[in-house]
C-alpha positions as CSV (number, residue, x, y, z in Angstrom):
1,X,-18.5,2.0,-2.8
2,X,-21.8,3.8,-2.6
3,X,-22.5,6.9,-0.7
4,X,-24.6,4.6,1.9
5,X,-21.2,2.6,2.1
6,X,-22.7,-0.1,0.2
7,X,-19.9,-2.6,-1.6
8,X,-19.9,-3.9,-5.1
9,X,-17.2,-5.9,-6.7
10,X,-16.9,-7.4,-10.5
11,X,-14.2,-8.0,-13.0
12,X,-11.6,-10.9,-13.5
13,X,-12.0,-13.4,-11.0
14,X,-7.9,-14.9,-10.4
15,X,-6.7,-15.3,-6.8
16,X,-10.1,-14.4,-5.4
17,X,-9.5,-10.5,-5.8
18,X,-13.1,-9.4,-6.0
19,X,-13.4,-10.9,-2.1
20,X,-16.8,-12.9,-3.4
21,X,-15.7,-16.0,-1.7
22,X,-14.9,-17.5,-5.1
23,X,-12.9,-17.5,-8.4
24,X,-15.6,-16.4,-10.6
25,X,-15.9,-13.4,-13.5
26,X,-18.5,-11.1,-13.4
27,X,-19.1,-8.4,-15.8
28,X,-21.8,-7.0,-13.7
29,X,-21.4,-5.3,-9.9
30,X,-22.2,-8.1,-7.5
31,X,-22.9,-7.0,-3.9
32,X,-20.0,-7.7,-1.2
33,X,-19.7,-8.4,2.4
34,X,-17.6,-7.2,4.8
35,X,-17.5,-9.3,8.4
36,X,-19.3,-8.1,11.3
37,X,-17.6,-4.9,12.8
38,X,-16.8,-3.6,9.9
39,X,-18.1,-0.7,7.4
40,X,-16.1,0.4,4.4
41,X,-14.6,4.2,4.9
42,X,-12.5,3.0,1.6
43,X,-11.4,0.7,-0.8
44,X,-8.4,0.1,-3.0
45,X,-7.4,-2.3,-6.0
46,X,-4.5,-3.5,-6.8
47,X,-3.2,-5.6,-10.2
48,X,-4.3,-9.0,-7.8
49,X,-5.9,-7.7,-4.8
50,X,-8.0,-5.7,-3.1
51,X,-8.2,-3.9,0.3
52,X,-11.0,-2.0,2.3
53,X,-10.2,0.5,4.7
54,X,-12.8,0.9,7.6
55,X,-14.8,3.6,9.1
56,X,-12.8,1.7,12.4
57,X,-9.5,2.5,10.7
58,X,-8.3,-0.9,10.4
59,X,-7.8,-2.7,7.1
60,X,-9.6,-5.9,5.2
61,X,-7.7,-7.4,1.8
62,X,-8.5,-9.9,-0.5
63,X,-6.9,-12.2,-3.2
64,X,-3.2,-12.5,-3.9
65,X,-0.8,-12.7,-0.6
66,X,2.4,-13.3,-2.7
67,X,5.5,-12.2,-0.6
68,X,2.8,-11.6,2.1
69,X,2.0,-8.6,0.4
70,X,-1.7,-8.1,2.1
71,X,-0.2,-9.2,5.6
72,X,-2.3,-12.2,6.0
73,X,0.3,-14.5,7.2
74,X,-0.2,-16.0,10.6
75,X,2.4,-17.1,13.1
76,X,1.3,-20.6,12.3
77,X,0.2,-20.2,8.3
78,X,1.8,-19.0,5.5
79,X,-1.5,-17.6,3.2
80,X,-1.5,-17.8,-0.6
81,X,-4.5,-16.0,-1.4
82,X,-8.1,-15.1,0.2
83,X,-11.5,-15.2,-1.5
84,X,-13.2,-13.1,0.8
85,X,-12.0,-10.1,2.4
86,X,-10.2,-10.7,5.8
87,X,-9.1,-8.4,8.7
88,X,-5.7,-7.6,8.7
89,X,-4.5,-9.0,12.5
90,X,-1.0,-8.6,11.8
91,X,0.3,-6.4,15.1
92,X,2.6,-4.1,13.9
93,X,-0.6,-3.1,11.7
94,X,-2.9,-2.9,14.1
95,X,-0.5,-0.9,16.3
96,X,-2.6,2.1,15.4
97,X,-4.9,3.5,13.2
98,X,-4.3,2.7,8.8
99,X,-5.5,6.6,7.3
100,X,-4.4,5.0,3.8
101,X,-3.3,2.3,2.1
102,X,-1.4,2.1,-1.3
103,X,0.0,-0.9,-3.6
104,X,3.0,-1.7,-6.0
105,X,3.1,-4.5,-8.1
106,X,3.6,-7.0,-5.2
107,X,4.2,-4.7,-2.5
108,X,2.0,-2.2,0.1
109,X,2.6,0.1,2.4
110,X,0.0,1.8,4.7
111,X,0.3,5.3,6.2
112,X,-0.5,5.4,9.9
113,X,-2.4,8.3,11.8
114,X,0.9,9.4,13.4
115,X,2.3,9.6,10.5
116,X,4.4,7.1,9.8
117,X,5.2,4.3,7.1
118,X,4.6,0.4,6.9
119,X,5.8,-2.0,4.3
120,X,5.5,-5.2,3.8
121,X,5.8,-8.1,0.8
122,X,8.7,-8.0,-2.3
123,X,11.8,-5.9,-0.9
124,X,14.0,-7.9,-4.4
125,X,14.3,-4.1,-5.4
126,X,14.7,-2.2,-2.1
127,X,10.7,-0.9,-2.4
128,X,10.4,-1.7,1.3
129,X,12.9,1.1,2.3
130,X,15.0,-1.5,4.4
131,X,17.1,-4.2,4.5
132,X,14.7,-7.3,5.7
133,X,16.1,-9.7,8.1
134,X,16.0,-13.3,7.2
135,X,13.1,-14.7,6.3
136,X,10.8,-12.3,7.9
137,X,7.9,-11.3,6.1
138,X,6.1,-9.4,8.8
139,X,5.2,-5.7,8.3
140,X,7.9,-3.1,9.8
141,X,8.1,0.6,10.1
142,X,10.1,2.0,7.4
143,X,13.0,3.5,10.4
144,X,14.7,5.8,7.9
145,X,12.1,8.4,8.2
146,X,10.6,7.4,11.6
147,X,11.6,11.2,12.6
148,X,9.7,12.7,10.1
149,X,5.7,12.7,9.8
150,X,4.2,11.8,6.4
151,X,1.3,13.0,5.1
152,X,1.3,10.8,2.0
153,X,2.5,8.0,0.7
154,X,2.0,6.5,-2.5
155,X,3.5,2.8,-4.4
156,X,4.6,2.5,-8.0
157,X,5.2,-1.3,-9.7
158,X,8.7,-1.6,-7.6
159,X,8.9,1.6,-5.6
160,X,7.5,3.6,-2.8
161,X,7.4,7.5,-2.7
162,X,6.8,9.3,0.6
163,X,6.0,13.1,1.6
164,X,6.7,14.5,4.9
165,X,4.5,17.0,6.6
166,X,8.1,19.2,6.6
167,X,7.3,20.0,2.4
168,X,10.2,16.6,1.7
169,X,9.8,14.5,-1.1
170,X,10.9,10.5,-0.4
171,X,11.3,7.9,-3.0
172,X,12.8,4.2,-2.8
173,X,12.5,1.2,-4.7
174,X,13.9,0.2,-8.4
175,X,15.5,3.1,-10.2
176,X,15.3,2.2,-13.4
177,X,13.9,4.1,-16.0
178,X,13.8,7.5,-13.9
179,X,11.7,6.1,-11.6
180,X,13.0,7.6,-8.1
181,X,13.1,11.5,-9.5
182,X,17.3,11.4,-9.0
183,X,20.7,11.6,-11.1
184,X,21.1,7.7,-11.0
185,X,19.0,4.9,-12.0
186,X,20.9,2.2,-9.5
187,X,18.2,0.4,-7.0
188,X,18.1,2.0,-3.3
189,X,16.5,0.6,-0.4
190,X,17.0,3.7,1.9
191,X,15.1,6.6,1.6
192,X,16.4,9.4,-0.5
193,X,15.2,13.3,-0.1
194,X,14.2,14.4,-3.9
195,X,15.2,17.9,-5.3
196,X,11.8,19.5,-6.8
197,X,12.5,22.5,-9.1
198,X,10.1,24.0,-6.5
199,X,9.7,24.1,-3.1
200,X,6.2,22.9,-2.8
201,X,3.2,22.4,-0.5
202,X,2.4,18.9,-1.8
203,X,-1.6,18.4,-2.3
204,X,-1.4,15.0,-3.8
205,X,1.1,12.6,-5.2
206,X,0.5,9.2,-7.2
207,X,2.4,6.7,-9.1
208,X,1.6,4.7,-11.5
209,X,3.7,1.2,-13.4
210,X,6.9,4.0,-13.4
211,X,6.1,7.3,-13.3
212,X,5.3,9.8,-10.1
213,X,2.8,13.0,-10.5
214,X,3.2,15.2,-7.8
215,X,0.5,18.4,-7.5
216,X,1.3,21.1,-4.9
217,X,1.5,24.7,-4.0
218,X,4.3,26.8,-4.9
219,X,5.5,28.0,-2.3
């Protein structure tokens, strides 16, 4: 994104992730289009999709929709993919206004202006932070921490990680390999409060494939 909020897309072309209304490569930038309405505040790529958050603080994605991971799903329609980039109408998403939007492997989860969490697509390792019920692939407001107010939120491969305005640490998801910051490696789809060697004034955190950077203020 330019600085006149211009769009330019290019890469690999699979599931229609560069939102250029096609399945073509392009090694160079090609211009991109958002719908009417709509001007880029944002954007964000993912290993098979892409999103745009706009200046109207709702969200646009494009390419891969597996496990209804960019909430494209309709009441009617259960959507594979999209080769352009297509407003998010699901309601719990358009409840309020997205301030960010982050991606696992084949999950998201946006970060609301109040504060709180949404998740939606693959919960086979808890990275949703709840138990789904049935066949339900609608977005839904992560409850375990809908007392607390986050001010970031950020997706590895298979797991979320969550900050509270209150200075707490939140991570859920796969376990494996260290990934949640605890004693145990076991899965968990609730929630759990990390221990930091120091209390800190998070400034930023972000995961990547399985590994969490947090940068803060001692406090």
């Amino acid at each position: 994104m330019t600085a006149d909020r211009e769009l330019f897309a290019w890469g690999r072309r699979d599931n229609g992730r560069l939102g250029l209304g096609n399945q073509q490569s392009h090694t160079l930038p090609k211009p991109l289009s958002l719908e009417p309405g709509f001007t880029a505040r944002a954007v964000k790529c993912g290993v098979d999709c892409s999103f745009v958050l706009a200046l109207n603080d709702r969200l646009l994605a494009c390419g891969s929709n597996r496990c209804n991971k960019l909430a494209l799903d309709t009441d009617d329609q259960t959507v594979d993919e999209s080769h352009t980039l297509k407003p998010i109408t699901a309601k719990p998403v358009m409840a309020e206004p997205v301030k960010a939007v982050t991606m696992g492997t084949s999950h998201t989860a946006v970060l609301t202006a109040s504060g709180k969490c949404l998740t939606f697509g693959s919960n086979s390792f808890g990275q949703l932070g709840y138990e789904r019920e049935g066949s339900s692939r609608e977005p839904q407001i992560v409850q375990a921490l809908e007392n607390k107010k986050l001010t970031f939120v950020s997706c590895g491969d298979t797991f979320t990680v969550a900050v509270s305005n209150d200075k707490d640490v939140f991570t859920w998801g796969k376990g494996a390999r260290g990934r949640l910051g605890g004693q145990s490696d076991d899965d968990c789809s609730t929630p759990k409060c990390v221990t930091l060697p120091e209390k800190l004034k998070v400034l930023s955190v972000s995961c990547s494939h399985s590994t969490t950077m947090v940068c803060g203020k001692v406090l």
